[in-house]
FIKOLZA-1660 file (N, C-alpha, C; in steps of 0.1 Angstrom, whole numbers, plus 5000, padded with zeros to 4 digits):
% residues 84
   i   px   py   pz ch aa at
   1 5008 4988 5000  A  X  N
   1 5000 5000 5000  A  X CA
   1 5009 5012 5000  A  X  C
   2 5007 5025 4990  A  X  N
   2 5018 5035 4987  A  X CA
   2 5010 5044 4997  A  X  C
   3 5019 5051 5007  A  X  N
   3 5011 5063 5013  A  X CA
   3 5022 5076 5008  A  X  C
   4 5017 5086 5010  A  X  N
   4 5022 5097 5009  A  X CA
   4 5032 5103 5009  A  X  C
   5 5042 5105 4998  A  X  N
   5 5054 5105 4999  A  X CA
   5 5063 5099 5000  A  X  C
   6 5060 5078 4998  A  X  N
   6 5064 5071 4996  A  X CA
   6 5067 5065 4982  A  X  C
   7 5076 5065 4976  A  X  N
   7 5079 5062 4964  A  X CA
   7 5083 5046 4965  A  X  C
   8 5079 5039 4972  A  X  N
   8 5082 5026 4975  A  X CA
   8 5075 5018 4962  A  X  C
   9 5082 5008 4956  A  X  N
   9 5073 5000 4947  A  X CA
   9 5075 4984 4952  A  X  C
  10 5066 4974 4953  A  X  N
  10 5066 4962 4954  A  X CA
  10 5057 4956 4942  A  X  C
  11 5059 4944 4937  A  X  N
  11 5051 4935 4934  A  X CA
  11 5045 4923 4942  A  X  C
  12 5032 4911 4933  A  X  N
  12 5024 4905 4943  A  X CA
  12 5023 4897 4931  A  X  C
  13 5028 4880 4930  A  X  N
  13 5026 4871 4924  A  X CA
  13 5026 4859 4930  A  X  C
  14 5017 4848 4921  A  X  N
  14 5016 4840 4924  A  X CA
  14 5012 4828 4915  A  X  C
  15 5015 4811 4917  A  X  N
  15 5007 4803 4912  A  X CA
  15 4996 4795 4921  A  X  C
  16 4988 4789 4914  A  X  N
  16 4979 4779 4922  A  X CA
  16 4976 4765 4913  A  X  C
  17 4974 4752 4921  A  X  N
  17 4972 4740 4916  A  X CA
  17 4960 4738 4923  A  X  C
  18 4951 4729 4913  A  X  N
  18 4940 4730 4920  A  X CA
  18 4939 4711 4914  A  X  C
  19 4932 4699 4924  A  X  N
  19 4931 4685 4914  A  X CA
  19 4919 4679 4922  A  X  C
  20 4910 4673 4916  A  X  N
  20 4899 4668 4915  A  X CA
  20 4903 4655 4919  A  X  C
  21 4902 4643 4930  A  X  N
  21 4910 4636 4936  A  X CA
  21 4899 4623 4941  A  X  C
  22 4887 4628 4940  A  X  N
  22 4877 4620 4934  A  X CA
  22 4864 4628 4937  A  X  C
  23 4847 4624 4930  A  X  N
  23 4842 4627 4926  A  X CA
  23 4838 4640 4938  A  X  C
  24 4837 4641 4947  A  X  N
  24 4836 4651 4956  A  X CA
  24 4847 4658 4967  A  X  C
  25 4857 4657 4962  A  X  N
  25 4867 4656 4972  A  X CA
  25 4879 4665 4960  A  X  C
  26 4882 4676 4962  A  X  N
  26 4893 4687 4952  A  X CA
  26 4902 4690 4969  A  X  C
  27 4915 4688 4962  A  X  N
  27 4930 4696 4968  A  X CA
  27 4932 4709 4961  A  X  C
  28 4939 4718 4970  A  X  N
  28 4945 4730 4960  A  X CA
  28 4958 4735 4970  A  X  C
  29 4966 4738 4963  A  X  N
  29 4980 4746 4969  A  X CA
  29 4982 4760 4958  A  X  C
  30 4981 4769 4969  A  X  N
  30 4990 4782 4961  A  X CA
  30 4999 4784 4969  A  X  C
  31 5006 4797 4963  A  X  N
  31 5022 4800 4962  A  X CA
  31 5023 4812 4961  A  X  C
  32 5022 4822 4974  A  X  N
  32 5025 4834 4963  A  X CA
  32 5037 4844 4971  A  X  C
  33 5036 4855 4966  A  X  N
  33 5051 4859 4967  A  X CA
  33 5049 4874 4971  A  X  C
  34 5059 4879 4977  A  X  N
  34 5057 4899 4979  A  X CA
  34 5066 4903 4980  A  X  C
  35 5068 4916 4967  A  X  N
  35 5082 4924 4973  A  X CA
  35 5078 4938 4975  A  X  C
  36 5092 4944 4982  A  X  N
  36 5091 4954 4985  A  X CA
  36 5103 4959 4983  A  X  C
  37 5105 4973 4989  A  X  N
  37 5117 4982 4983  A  X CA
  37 5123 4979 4972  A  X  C
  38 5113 4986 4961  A  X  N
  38 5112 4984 4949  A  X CA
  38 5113 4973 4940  A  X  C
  39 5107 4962 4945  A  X  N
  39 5109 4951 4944  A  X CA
  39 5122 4947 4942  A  X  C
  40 5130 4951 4951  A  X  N
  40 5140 4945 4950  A  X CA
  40 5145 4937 4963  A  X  C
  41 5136 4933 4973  A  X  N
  41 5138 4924 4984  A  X CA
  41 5123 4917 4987  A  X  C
  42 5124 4909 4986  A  X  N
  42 5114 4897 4991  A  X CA
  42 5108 4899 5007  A  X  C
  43 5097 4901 5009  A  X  N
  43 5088 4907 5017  A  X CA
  43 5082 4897 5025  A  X  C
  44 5072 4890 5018  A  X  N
  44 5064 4879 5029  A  X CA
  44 5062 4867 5012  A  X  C
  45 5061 4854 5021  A  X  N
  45 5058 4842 5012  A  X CA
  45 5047 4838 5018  A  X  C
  46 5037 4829 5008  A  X  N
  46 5024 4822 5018  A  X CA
  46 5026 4810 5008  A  X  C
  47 5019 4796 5015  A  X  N
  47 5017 4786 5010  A  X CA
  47 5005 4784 5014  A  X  C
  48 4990 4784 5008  A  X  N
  48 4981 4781 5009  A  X CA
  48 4979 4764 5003  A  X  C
  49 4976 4756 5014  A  X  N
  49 4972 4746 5011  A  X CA
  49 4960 4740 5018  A  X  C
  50 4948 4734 5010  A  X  N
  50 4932 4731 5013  A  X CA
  50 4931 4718 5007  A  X  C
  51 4916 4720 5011  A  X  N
  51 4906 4709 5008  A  X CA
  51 4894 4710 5009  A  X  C
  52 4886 4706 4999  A  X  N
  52 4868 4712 4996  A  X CA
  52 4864 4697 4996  A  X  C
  53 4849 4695 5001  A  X  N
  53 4842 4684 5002  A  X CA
  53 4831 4684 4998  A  X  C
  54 4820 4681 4987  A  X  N
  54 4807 4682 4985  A  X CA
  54 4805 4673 4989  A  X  C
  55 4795 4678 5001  A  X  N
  55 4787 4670 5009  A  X CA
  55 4774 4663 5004  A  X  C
  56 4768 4670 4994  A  X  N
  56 4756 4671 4988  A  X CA
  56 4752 4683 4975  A  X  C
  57 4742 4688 4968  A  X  N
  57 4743 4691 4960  A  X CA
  57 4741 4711 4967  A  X  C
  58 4738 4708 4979  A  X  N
  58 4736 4718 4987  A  X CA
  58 4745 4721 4996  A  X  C
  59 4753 4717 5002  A  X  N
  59 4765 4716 5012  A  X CA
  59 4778 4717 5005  A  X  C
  60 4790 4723 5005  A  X  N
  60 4801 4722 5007  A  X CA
  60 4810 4726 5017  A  X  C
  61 4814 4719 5016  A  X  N
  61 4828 4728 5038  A  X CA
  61 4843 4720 5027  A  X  C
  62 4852 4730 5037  A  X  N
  62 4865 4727 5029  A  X CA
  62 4870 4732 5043  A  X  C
  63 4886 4730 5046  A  X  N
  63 4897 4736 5050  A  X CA
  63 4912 4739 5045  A  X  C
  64 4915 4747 5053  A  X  N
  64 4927 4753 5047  A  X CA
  64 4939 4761 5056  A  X  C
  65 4950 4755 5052  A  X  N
  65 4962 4760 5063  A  X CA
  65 4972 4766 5056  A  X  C
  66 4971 4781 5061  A  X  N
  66 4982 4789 5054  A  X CA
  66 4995 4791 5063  A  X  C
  67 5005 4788 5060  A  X  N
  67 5016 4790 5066  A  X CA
  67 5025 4808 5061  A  X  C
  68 5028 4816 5072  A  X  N
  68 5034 4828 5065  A  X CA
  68 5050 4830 5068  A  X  C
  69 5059 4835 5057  A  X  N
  69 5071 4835 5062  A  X CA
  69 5066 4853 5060  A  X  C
  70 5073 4858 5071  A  X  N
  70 5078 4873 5065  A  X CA
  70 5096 4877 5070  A  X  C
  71 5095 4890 5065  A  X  N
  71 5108 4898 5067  A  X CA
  71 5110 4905 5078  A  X  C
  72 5115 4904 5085  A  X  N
  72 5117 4913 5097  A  X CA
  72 5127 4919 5100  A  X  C
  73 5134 4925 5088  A  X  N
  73 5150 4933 5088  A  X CA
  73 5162 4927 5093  A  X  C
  74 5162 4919 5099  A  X  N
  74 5170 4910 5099  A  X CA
  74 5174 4891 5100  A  X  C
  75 5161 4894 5088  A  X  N
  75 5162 4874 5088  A  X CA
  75 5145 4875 5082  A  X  C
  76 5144 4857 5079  A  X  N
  76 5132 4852 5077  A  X CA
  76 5128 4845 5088  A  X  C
  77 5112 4844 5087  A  X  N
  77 5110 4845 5103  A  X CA
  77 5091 4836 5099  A  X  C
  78 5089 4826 5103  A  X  N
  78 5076 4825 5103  A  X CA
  78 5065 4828 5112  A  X  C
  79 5052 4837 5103  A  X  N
  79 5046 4845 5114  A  X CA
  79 5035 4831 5122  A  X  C
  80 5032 4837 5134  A  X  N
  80 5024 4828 5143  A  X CA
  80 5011 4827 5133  A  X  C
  81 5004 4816 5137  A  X  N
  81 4994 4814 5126  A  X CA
  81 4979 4813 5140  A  X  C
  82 4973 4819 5136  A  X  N
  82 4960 4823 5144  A  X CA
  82 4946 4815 5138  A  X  C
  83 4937 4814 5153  A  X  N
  83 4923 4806 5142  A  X CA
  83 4916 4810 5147  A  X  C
  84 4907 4818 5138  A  X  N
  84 4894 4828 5146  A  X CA
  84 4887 4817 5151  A  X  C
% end
């Protein structure tokens, strides 16, 4: 997010796999990426990895566990992971 007199630039990419594993039952893993100071240092990494379940033609529930690495000026560091 640029505020005021910040000439900072980052980018925000990513991939995702998604597989159908049987007839109600999909995996997916993304991958995505953040820089900062002008994209030229690597910011935070996420690894999203889930699972969706059709219950019925009415029901779906899935879960999902994201792991976060960030930057903390001196090293990589994984942030605590929280569950509302």
């Amino acid at each position: 997010m640029a505020q005021f007199g910040n000439q900072d630039f980052g980018t925000w990419g990513g991939v995702s796999v998604n597989k159908e594993v049987a007839d109600d039952l999909e995996i997916d893993a993304d991958f995505q990426v953040r820089t900062d100071d002008n994209s030229t240092r690597l910011d935070q990494c996420f690894l999203d990895l889930g699972a969706k379940y059709k219950v019925n033609k009415y029901f779906r529930t899935g879960i999902s566990w994201r792991p976060r690495m960030t930057n903390n000026w001196s090293g990589y560091a994984f942030a605590k992971s929280t569950i509302p």
